[in-house]
ROBAKE-162804 format. One record per residue (C-alpha): x, y, z. Coordinates in nm, 3 decimals. Layout:
BEGIN
R        px        py        pz
R         X         Y         Z
...
% end
This chain:
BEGIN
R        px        py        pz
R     0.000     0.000     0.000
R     0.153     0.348    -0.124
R     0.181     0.584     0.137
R     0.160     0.870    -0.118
R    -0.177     1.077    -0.109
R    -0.350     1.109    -0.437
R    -0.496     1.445    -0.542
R    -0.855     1.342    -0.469
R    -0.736     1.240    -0.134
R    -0.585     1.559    -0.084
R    -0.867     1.771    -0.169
R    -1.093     1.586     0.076
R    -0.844     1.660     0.374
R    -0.841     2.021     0.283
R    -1.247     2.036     0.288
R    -1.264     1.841     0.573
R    -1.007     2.096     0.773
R    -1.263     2.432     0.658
R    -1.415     2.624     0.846
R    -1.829     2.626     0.853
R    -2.036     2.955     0.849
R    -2.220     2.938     1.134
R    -2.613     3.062     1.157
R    -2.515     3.391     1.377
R    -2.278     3.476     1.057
R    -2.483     3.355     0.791
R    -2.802     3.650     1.024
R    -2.539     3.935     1.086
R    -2.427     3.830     0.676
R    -2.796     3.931     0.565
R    -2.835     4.221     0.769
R    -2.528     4.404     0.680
R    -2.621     4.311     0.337
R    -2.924     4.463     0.353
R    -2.824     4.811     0.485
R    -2.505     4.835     0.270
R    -2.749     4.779    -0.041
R    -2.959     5.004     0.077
R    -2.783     5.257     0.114
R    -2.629     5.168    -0.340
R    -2.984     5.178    -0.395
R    -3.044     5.541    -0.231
R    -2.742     5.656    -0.457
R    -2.882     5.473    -0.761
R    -3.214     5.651    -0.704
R    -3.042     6.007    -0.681
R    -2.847     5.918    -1.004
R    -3.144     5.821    -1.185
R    -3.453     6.009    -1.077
R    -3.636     5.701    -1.019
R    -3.722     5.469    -0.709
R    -3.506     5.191    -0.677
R    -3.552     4.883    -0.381
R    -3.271     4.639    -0.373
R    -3.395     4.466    -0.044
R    -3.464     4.064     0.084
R    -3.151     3.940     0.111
R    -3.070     3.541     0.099
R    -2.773     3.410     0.203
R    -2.645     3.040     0.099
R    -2.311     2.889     0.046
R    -2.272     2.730    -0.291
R    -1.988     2.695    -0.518
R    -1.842     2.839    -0.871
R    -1.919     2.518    -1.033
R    -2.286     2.522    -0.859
R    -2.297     2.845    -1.026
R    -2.219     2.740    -1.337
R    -2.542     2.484    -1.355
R    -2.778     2.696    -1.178
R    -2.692     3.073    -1.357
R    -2.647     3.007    -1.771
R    -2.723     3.332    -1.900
R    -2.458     3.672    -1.928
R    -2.415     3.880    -1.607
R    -2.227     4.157    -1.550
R    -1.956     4.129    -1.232
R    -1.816     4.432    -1.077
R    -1.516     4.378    -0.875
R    -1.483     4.567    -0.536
R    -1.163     4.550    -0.386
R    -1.126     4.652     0.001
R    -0.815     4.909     0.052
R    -0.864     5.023     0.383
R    -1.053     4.926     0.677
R    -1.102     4.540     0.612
R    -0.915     4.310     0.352
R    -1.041     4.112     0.089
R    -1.274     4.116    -0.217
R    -1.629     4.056    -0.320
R    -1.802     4.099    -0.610
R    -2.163     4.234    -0.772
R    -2.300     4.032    -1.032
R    -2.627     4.129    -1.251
R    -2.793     4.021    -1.547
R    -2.699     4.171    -1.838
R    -3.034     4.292    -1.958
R    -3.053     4.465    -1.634
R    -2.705     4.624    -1.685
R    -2.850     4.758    -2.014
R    -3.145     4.933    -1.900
R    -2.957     5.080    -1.662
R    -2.714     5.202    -1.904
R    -2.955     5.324    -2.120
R    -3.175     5.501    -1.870
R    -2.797     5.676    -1.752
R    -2.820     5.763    -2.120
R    -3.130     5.975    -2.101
R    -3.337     5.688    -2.224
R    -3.643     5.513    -2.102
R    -3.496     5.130    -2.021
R    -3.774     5.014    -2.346
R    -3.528     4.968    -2.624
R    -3.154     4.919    -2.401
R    -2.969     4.722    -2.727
R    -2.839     4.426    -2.684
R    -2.455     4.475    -2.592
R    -2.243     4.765    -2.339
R    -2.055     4.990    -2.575
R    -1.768     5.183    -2.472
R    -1.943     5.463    -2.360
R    -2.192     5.273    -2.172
R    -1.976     5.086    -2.000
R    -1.767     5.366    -1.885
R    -2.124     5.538    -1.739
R    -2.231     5.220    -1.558
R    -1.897     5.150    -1.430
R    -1.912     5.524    -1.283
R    -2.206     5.488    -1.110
R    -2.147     5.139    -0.990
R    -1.832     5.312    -0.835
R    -2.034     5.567    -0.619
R    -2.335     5.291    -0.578
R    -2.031     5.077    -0.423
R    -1.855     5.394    -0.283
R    -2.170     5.489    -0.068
R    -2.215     5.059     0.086
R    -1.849     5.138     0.177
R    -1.967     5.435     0.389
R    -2.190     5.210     0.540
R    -1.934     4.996     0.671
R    -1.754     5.223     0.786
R    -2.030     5.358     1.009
R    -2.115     4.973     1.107
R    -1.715     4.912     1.155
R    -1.641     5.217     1.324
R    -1.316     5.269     1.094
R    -1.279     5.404     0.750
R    -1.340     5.141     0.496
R    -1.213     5.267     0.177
R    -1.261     5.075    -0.172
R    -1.045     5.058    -0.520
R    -1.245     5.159    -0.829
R    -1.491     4.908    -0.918
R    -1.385     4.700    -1.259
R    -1.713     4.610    -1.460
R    -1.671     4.253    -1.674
R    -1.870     4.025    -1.879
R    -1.931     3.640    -1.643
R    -2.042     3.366    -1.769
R    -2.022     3.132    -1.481
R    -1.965     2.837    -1.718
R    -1.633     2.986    -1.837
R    -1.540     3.345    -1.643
R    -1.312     3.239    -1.349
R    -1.350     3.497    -1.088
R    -1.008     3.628    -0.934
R    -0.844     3.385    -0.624
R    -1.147     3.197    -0.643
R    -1.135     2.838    -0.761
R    -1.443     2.616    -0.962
R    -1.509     2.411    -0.601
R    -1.393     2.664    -0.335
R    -1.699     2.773    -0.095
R    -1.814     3.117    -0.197
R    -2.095     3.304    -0.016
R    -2.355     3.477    -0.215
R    -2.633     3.716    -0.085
R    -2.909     3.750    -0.345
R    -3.087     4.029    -0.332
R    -3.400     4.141    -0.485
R    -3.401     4.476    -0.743
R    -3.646     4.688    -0.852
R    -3.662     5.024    -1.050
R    -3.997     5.150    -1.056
R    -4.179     4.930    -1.317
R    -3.871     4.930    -1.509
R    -3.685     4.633    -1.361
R    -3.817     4.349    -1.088
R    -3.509     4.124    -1.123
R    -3.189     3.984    -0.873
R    -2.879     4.125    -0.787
R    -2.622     3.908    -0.629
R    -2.324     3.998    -0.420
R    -2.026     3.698    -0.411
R    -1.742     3.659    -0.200
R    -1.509     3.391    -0.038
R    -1.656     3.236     0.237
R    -1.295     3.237     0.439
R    -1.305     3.633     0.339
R    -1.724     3.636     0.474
R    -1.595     3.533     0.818
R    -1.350     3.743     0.877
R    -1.545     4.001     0.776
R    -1.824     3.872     1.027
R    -1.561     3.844     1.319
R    -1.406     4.190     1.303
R    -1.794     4.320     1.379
R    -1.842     4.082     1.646
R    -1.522     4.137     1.785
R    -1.415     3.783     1.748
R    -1.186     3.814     1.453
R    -0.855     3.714     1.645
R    -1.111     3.398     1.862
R    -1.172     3.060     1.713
R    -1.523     3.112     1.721
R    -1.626     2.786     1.568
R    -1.489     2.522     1.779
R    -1.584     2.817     2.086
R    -1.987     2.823     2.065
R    -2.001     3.065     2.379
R    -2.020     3.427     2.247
R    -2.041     3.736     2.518
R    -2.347     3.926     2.527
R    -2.202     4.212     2.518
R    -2.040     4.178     2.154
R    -2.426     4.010     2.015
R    -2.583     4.336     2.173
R    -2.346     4.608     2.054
R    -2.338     4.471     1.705
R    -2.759     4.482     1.719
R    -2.699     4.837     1.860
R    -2.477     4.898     1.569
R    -2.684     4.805     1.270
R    -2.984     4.909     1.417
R    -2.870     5.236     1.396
R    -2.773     5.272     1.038
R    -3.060     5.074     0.983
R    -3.209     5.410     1.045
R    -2.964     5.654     0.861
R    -3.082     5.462     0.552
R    -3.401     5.626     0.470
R    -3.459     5.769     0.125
R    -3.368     6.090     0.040
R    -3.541     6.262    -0.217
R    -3.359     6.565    -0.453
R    -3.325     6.895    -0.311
R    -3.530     7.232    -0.473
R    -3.314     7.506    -0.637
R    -3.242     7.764    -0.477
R    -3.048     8.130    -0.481
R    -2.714     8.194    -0.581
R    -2.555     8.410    -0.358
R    -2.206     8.495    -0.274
R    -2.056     8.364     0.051
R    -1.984     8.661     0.302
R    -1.703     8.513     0.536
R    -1.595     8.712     0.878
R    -1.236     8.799     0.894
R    -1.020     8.685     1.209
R    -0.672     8.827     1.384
R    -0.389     8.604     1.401
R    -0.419     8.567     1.785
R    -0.718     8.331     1.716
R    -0.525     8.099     1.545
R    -0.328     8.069     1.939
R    -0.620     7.922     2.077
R    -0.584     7.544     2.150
R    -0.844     7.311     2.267
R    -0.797     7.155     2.582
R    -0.588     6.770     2.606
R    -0.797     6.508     2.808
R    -0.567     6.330     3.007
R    -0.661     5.902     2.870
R    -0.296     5.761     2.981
R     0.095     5.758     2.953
R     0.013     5.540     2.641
R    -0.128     5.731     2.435
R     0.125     5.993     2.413
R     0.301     5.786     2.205
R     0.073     5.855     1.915
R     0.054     6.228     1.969
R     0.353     6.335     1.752
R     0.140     6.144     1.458
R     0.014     6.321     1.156
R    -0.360     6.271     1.051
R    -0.538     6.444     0.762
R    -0.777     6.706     0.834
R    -1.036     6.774     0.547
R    -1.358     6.975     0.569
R    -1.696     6.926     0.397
R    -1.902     7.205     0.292
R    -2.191     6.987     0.126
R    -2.245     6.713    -0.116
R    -2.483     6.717    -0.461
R    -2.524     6.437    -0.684
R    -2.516     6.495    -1.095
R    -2.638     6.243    -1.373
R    -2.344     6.149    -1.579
R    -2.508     6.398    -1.872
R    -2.526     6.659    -1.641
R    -2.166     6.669    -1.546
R    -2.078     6.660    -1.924
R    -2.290     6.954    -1.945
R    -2.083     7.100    -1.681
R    -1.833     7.451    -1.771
R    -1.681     7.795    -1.707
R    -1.999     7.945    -1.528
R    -2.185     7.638    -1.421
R    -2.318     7.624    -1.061
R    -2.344     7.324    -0.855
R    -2.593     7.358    -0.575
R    -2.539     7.176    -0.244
R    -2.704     6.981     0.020
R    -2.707     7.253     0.283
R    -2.773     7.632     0.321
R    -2.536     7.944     0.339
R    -2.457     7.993     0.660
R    -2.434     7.636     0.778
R    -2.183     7.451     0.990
R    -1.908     7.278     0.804
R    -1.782     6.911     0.900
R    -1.453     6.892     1.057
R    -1.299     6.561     0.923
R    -1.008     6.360     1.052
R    -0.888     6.069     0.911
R    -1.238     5.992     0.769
R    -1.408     6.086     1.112
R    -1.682     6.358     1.197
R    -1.477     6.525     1.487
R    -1.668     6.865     1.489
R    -1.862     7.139     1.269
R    -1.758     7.484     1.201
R    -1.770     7.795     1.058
R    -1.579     7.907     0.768
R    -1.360     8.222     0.833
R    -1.091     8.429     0.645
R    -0.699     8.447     0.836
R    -0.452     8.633     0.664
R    -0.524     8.506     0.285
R    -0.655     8.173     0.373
R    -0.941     7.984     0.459
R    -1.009     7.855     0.822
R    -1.252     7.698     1.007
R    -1.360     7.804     1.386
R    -1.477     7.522     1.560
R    -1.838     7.588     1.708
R    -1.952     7.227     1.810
R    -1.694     6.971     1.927
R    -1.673     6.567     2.025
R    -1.576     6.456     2.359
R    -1.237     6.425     2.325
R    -1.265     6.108     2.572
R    -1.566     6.019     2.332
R    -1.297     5.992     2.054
R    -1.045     5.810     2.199
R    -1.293     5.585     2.247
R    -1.423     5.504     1.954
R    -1.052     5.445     1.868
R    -0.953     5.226     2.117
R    -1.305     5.042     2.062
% end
């Protein structure tokens, strides 16, 4: 008898040795799902003009090769890579007649007469708004994670399951897909699916629970504490995720902006004493940006776009800014003249304890 394993042999100890999604995963999976896809469909609907639902999320473990039999007709996959905030990969697959309307309702049509193949242009508008659909989910995480969560730009591509092999993920490794149901007005009433490796799905799951660095399937005791504050968590963007629908014009007016001495620039906020250990980090640079509003465009509108053109805002003259650091709402403002430059005087502030906090969370 030949005590050299054969490669079926092989395979079978390797499946044996993986690691199951457990029911708890599979939940949190769904729900996480669920608000980060509705929060692409919000930014779908702004980019459009029309209501868009992308809700009911299933979760399963299957297979590329189970794929393969069970999906036979073109998709279009968009691949989002995670740069900051989590590792890993997933991507978005739909149909390709859904891709299409979409397309050609991005085009200024009305989704009846889409063609029947993505040209150049098309595919360079549906790959931009797949990147802010995608950009805006990643927002969500980072509000669920509590740390930015930054993405590459999407890449669109034609999958046929039968022959597209999907990057680092092999015809019988365990992949997790979330279907999800889609709808655009009475336009589209069709599936959206989001893949990823199940190894990748767990970790994911484990850095919200706070069990990424535990063994939590040979442990089955999870602390209460971790199950409520990740209820807490989602709960609250659950929320946050509530349709927003397009602001009126209004009056173009110049800005009037007080002017302030040097000596205010002197005045420092008071340091909360949190430990010897954290003055370590002082000496560290962050980036400091600040927000005066947000507007979304149609892709023809931003073509439109020159020398002259106004883009109107989410908020009123006169409003607080957002004081960001390092991708976190730290304070609001007012926007001031010093010397030649622009400033910001802080109005409303953060408990600095409150933010070390949240960063030693």
């Amino acid at each position: 008898m030949s005590g050299i394993l054969s490669q079926a042999e092989i395979d079978a100890l390797l499946k044996s040795n993986s690691v199951e999604i457990t029911d708890e995963e599979i939940d949190t999976l769904g729900e996480i799902g669920n608000i980060t896809m509705g929060t692409a469909a919000t930014t779908l609907y702004e980019i459009l003009g029309k209501r868009v639902d992308i809700t009911t999320p299933k979760v399963s473990v299957t297979t590329m090769r189970k794929m393969a039999e069970t999906y036979t007709i073109p998709y279009v996959g968009i691949e989002v890579k995670y740069v900051s905030g989590i590792e890993g990969f997933s991507f978005l697959v739909l149909k390709m007649v859904d891709a299409l309307i979409i397309a050609d309702l991005l085009m200024g049509g009305d989704g009846t007469n889409p063609g029947e193949e993505l040209d150049e242009i098309h595919l360079s508008a549906l790959s931009e708004t797949m990147n802010q659909m995608m950009g805006s989910a990643a927002t969500s995480m980072s509000e669920i994670l509590g740390t930015s969560v930054t993405i590459a730009p999407p890449k669109l591509f034609e999958v046929r399951f039968a022959d597209t092999k999907l990057e680092n993920i092999l015809e019988d490794d365990e992949i997790v897909k979330i279907s999800f149901k889609m709808e655009v007005e009475d336009i589209i009433n069709s599936e959206i699916m989001q893949i990823m490796p199940k190894d990748y799905a767990i970790k994911f799951v484990g850095k919200l629970l706070g069990t990424e660095e535990e063994d939590s399937h040979t442990i089955l005791e999870t602390e209460e504490v971790k199950v409520e504050a990740k209820a807490d968590r989602v709960e609250e963007k659950k929320e946050k995720t509530a349709k927003r629908q397009p602001s009126a014009k209004v009056n173009v007016a110049p800005l009037e902006l007080n002017s302030f001495d040097d000596e205010d620039k002197e005045e420092k906020l008071e340091v909360v004493d949190v430990g010897d250990n954290l003055d370590l980090l002082m000496d560290v640079p962050l980036p400091i940006t600040i927000e005066l509003g947000r507007s979304k465009k149609m892709i023809k509108e931003i073509l439109e776009l020159n020398e002259g053109s106004v883009v109107v805002l989410d908020r009123f003259a006169g409003d607080l800014v957002d004081v960001v650091v390092n991708g976190k709402l730290i304070a609001k403002g007012e926007v001031v003249v010093v010397d030649e430059n622009y400033g910001v005087r802080i109005t409303e502030v953060l408990s600095k304890k409150r933010v070390v906090r949240k960063e030693r969370a």
